[in-house]
N, C-alpha and C positions, 0 to 999 in steps of 0.2 A: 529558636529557629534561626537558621542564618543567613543573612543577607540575602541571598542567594536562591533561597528557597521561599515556597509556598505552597499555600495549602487546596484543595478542592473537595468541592462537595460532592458526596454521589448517596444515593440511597441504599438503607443498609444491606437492603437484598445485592444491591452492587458490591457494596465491601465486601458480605459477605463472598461475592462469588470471587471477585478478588482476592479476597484473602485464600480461596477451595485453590484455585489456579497458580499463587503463587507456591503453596506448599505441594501442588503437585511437578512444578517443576524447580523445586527446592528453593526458591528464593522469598524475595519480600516484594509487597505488595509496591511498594516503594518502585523497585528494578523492575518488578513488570512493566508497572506504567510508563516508566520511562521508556523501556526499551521497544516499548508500540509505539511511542512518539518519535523514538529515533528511524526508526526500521518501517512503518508505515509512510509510503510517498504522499505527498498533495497532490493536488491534479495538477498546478504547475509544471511540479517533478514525474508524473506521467507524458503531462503534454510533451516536455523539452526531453522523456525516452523516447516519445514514439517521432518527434521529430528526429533525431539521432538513428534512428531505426530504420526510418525512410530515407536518409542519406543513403546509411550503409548498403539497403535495397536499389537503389537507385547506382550508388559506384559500383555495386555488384551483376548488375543484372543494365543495366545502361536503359533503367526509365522506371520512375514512382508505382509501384503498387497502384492500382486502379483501387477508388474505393469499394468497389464490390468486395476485393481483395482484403483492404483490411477489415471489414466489415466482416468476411471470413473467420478470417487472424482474429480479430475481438471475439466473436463469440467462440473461437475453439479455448480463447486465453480466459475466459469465462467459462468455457464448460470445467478447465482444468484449473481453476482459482489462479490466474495470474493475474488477474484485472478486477476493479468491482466490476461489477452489473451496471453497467450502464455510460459505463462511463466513456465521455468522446473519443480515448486515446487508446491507439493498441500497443501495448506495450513490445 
């Protein structure tokens, strides 16, 4: 293993299902993983989109979104999978 790397436990029904996932979209279970950890935000990286969201709203439209507003925004970006469930920030 190299420097650089490490390893994680998951249960074999997880491997397993990692491994079904990888080879249906041709890769290794390896590049999955990685690639949800690069490609999935933190809520940090939500917070500071939907802050950046609310500028652009705000120099667009010359005043913040009311939170009813995003409250709106969130749950249509949750009906249509842009957001988790629940989460404070509208993307």
């Amino acid at each position: 293993m190299a420097a650089d790397e490490t390893s994680i436990k998951v249960s074999a029904a997880a491997r397993d299902r990692l491994a079904r996932l990888a080879a249906e979209h041709g890769t290794t279970i390896r590049s999955l993983v990685e690639e949800l950890a690069q490609s999935t935000p933190t809520q940090a990286e939500y917070a500071e989109r939907a802050e950046l969201a609310r500028a652009e709203l705000t120099s667009a439209l010359g005043s913040a979104p009311s939170p009813e507003a995003e409250a709106k925004a969130r749950a249509l970006l949750e009906r249509l999978g842009g957001t988790q469930p629940g989460s404070k920030t509208a993307a």
